[in-house]
N, C-alpha and C positions, 0 to 999 in steps of 0.2 A: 504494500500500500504506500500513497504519497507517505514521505518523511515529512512529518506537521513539525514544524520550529516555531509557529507562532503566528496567528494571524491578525493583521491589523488591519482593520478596513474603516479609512476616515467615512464618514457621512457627509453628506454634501453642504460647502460652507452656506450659509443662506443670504449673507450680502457679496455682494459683485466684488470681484478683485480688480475692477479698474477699469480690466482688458475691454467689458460691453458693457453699456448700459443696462443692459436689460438680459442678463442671460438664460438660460434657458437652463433648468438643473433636471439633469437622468439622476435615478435613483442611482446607489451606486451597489445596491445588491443587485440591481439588474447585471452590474459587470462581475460579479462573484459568481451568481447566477449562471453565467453566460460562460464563465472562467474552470470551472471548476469540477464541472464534468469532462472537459478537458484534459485537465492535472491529472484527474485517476485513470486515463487512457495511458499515459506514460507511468506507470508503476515504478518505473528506478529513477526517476529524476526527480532533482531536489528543482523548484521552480521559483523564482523569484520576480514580481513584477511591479512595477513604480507607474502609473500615470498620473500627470496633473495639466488638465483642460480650463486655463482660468475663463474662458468662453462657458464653461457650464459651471464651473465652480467646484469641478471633481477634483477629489485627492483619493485615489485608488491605491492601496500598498497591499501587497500580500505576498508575507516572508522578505519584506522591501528593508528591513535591516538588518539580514541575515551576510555574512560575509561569506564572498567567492575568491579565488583567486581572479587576480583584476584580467589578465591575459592582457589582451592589446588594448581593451579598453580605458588602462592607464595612459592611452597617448591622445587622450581629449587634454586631461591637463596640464600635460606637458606644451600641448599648440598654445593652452591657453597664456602657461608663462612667459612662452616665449613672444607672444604679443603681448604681453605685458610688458617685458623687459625690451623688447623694441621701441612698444611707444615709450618709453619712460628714459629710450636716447642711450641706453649702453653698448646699443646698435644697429645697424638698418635692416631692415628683411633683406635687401638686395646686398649686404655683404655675404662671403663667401665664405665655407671652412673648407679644408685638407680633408677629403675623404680616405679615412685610415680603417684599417678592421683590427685595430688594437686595444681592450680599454682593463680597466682596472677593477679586480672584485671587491665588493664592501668586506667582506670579510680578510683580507690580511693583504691588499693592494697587488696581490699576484696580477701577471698578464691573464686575459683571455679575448678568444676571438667568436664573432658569430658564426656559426656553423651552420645552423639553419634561417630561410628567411625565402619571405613570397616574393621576395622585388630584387631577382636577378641581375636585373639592368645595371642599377648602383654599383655593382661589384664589379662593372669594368669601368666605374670613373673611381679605382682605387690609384691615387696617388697623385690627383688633380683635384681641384677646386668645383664646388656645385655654392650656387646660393642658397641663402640660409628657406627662404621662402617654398624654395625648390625642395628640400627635403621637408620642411613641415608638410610639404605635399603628397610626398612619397609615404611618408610616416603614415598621413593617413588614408587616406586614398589604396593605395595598394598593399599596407600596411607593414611598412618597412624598417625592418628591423635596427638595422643598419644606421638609417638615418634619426631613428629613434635615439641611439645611442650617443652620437654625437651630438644630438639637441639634448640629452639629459648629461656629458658632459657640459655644453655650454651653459647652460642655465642651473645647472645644478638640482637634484635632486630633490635637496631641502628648500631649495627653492618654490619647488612646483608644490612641495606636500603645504609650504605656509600658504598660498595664493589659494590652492585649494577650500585647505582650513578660513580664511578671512570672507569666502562665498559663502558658508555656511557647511561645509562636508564636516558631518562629526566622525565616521567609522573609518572613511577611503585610507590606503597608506599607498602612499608612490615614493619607495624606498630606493630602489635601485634601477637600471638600466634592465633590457633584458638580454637572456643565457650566461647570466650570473651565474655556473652551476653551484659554484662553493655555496654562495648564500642560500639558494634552493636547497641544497642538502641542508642548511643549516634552518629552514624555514623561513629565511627572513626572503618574504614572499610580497610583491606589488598586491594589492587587496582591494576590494570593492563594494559596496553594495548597493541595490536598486534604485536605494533612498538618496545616496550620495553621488549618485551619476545624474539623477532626475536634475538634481541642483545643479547640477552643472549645465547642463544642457539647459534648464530654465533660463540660468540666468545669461547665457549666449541668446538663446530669444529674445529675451527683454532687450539687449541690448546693453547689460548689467555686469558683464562680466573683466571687462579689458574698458572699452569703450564702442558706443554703437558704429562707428565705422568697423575700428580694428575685429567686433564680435559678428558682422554682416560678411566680412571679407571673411573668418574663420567661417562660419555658415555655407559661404558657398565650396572650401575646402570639402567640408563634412557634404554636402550635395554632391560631391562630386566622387563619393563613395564609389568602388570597382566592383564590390562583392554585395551583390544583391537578393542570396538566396534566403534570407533570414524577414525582418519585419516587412522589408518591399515588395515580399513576394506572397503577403497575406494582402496587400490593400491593392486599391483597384487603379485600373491605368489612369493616369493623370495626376495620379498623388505624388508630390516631391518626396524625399526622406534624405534629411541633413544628419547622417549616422557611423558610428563607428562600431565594427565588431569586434569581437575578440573570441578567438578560439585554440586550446591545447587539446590534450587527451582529455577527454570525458566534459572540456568544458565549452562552451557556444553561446557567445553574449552575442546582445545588438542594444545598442542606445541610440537612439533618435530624438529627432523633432520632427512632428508629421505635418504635412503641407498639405490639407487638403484642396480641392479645385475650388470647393465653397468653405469657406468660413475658416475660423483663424484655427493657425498653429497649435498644434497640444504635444509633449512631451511623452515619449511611450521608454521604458526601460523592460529589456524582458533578461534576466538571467538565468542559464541551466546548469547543472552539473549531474553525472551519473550517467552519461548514455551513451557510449561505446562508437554508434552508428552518426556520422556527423549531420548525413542525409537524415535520418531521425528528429535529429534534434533543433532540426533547419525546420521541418516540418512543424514542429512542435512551437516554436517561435511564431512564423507564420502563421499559425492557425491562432494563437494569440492575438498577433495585431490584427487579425481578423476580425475576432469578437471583439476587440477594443474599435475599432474603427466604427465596426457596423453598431455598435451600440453607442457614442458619441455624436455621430458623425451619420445618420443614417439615412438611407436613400431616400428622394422624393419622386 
């Protein structure tokens, strides 16, 4: 049976959060409702799911501050420091670093190299120059390892964990770079959860997060996502989705902002763990931001 860690299901705020005049509030047990025969379809997944529609006034958590490994979903903010510490003049996006496959573990500054990573291309501009803007792109978009690394050098690690913390993330940890092995053997593991991604991505919608230009330009980054078989393949043609996944063994995230064709942006976080089959658990997402769309957002 589903592993129950706790469920929190807000009920719908009753005055408007700003975004509409007049919004329109769904029950929010219709999305438990809608959710949940779902969840007991996947028997070995732990599921975690965050939405917040201030258009209706929903706050949706369930198992939303349970912590996963972050996977690649730690490199929302990491883009985010690094516009932050661009606009703030330490340096331009259009400056350039040494693409190197050398970096240093948290755990005793030994060398190590990436070994694995989805963005091939990078690895033959080893020993030349790319702009900084250029690998924020890579990082997410194709989801690159590589260039991850080198923006969690430049900006620093603790960097990104304080920027994080000052949005409001209480649980997140972006501790390290990634294929750290030492520290993964040691557990000191990049970390996440539902509740702490929502926030972040909310506050890139608002506008709230760097600045509204700097957080528009990050926006169309995250649109311009390469892996689409996770929440974009549960919502219907025309729907934008400004998102980042993350996936290891047994794990398959997707964080978003959803763009529907009518009516304003809402945040969907869906996180899995436990399911072996990656096609599974693609499906299982999907079929998530389905019932969250179709119950929000729903046809006329």
């Amino acid at each position: 049976m589903l592993r129950i860690l706790g469920l929190f299901v807000c009920l719908p705020l009753l005055a408007a959060c700003g975004d509409d005049p007049a919004p329109r509030t769904p029950a929010v047990t219709d999305l438990h409702a809608r959710l949940e025969p779902l969840f007991a379809r996947y028997p070995e997944a732990t599921v975690a799911v965050a939405v917040r529609d201030p258009h209706t006034n929903t706050r949706y958590d369930f198992h939303a501050e349970r912590l996963f490994h972050a996977a690649s979903t730690m490199k929302v903010p990491v883009m985010i420091e690094v516009y932050r510490q661009a606009e703030a003049g330490r340096f331009s996006l259009d400056d350039s670093l040494l693409v190197r496959n050398t970096f240093r573990s948290i755990v005793d500054g030994s060398a190590y190299r990436i070994e694995d990573d989805s963005d091939d291309a990078l690895y033959r501009m080893l020993g030349r120059r790319m702009a900084i803007r250029d690998l924020v792109h890579r990082m997410i978009t194709v989801s690159s390892n590589l260039a991850t690394n080198l923006l969690i050098d430049l900006v620093t690690a603790d960097s990104v964990q304080a920027t994080a913390e000052r949005l409001g993330v209480r649980h997140m940890q972006v501790r390290r770079g990634v294929e750290d092995l030492l520290a993964f053997r040691q557990g000191l593991n990049n970390t996440a959860t539902a509740a702490d991604l929502a926030v972040l991505l909310d506050a890139l919608r608002r506008g709230a997060a760097v600045s509204p230009e700097a957080d528009r330009a990050m926006i169309d980054v995250l649109l311009d996502q390469q892996f689409g078989d996770l929440i974009p393949a549960g919502l219907p043609p025309g729907v934008r989705v400004a998102h980042k996944t993350g996936a290891i063994t047994r794990i398959h995230h997707d964080a978003a902002i959803v763009y529907p064709e009518r009516g304003p942006a809402y945040v969907l976080v869906v996180l899995t763990e436990g399911i072996e089959d990656q096609a599974r658990s693609a499906e299982l997402v999907a079929e998530v931001a389905r019932g969250v769309h179709e119950t929000l957002r729903p046809a006329r």
